[in-house]
C-alpha positions in Angstrom: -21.7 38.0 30.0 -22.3 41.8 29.5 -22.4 44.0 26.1 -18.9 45.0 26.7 -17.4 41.9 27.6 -19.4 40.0 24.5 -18.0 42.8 22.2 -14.3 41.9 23.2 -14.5 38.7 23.0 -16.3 38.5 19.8 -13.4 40.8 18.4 -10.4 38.6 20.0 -12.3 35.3 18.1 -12.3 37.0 14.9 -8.3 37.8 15.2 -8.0 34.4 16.2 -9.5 33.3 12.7 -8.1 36.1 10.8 -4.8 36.3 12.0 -2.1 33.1 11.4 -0.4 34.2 14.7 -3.3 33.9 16.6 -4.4 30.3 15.8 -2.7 28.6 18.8 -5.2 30.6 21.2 -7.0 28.3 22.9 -10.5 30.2 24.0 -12.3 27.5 24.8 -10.4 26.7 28.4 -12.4 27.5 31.6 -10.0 29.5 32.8 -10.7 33.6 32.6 -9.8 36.1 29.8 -8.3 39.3 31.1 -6.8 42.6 29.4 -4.0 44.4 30.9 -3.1 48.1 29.5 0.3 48.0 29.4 3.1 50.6 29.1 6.7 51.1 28.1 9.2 49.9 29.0 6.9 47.1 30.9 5.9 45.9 27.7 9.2 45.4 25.8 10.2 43.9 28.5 7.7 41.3 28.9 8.3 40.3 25.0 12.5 40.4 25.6 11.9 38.3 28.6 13.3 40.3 31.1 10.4 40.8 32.9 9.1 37.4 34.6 6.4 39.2 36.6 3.7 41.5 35.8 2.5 43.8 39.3 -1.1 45.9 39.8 -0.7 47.7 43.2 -4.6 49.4 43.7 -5.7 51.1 47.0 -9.0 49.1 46.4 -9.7 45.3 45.8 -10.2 45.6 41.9 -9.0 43.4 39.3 -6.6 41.3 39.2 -7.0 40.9 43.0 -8.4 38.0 43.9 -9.9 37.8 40.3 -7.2 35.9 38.2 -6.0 32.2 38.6 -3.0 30.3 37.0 -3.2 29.0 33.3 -5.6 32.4 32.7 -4.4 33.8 29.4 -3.9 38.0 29.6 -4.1 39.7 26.5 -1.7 43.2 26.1 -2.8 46.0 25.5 -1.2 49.4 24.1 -3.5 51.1 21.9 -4.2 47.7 20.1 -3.5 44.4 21.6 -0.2 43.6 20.6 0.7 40.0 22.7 -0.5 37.9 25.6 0.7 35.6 28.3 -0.3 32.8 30.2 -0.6 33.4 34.2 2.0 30.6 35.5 2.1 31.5 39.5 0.1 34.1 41.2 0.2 35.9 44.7 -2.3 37.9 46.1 -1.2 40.5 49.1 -3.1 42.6 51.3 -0.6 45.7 52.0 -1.9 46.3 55.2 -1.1 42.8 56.9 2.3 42.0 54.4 4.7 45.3 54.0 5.2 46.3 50.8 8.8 46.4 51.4 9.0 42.7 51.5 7.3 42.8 48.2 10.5 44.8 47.0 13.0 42.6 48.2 12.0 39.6 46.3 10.4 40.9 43.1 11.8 44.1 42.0 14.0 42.2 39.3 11.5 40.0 38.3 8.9 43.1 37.4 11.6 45.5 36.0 11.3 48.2 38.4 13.3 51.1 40.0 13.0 52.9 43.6 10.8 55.7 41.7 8.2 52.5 41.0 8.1 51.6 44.7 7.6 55.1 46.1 5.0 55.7 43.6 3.4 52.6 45.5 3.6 53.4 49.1 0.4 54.4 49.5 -1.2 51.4 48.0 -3.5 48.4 50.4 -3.5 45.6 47.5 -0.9 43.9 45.4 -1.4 41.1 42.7 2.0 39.6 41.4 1.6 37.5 38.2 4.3 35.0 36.6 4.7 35.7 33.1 4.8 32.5 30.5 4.3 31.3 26.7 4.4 34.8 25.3 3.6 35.6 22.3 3.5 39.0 20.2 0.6 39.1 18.1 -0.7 41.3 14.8 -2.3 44.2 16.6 -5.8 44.4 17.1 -8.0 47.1 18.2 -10.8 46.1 20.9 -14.0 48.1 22.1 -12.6 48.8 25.4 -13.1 53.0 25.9 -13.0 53.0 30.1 -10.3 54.0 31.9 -9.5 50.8 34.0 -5.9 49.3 33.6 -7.2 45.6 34.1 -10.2 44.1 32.9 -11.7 40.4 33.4 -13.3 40.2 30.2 -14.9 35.8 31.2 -14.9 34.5 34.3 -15.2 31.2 35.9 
């Protein structure tokens, strides 16, 4: 595990002790940490249970593609981390074999999106579609992260 990745963690573990809300996090599973930046109305949303699905379409293969498994936990980030979720279902898509417009047809409820999301995405190669479960709001709390990326695998396999 890298600097980075050790400082994250180490400051997720100490909310986890600090913070009542946070005592049900089990850290100790196998399965991967991520951190997803999130955005409004996406993360409302997620916490009013309206959206089911979270959705990273990237013209490269970069997290979560390929990267994240079912029963991962994904911490939310806006400015602090304010919640997380628990990866139920997950589907991987490679844009240029499976059209994006199939994508639409099925999921655009499910991720809470209008026709301005999906022509924003037309010019993406890579989808990763993520099932949304055991939610939870959490006290905020800052992390070290400072780069710009929108998804981060913070422990892996």
């Amino acid at each position: 595990m890298n600097e980075f990745s050790a400082k994250i963690l180490s400051t997720i573990t100490g909310a986890k002790h600090q913070f009542e809300d946070w005592f049900h996090l089990d850290l100790k599973k196998p399965h991967a940490i991520h951190i997803a930046v999130m955005v409004e109305p996406y993360l409302s949303c997620i916490f009013d249970g309206s959206k089911t699905a979270e959705s990273r379409f990237t013209l490269n293969r970069i997290a979560p593609y390929k990267q994240a498994t079912v029963g991962d936990l994904v911490f939310l980030k806006a400015g602090p981390i304010v919640g997380c979720f628990t990866i139920a279902w997950i589907k991987d898509f490679d844009l240029t074999e499976y059209p994006i417009e199939l994508i639409k047809e099925e999921y655009t409820d499910a991720i809470c999106v209008d026709e301005t999301f999906w022509s924003e995405k037309r010019d993406k190669r890579y989808a990763t579609l993520i099932g949304i479960s055991k939610v939870h709001q959490l006290t905020p709390v800052d992390i070290p992260k400072r780069d710009r990326r929108a998804w981060v695998t913070i422990r892996g396999h």
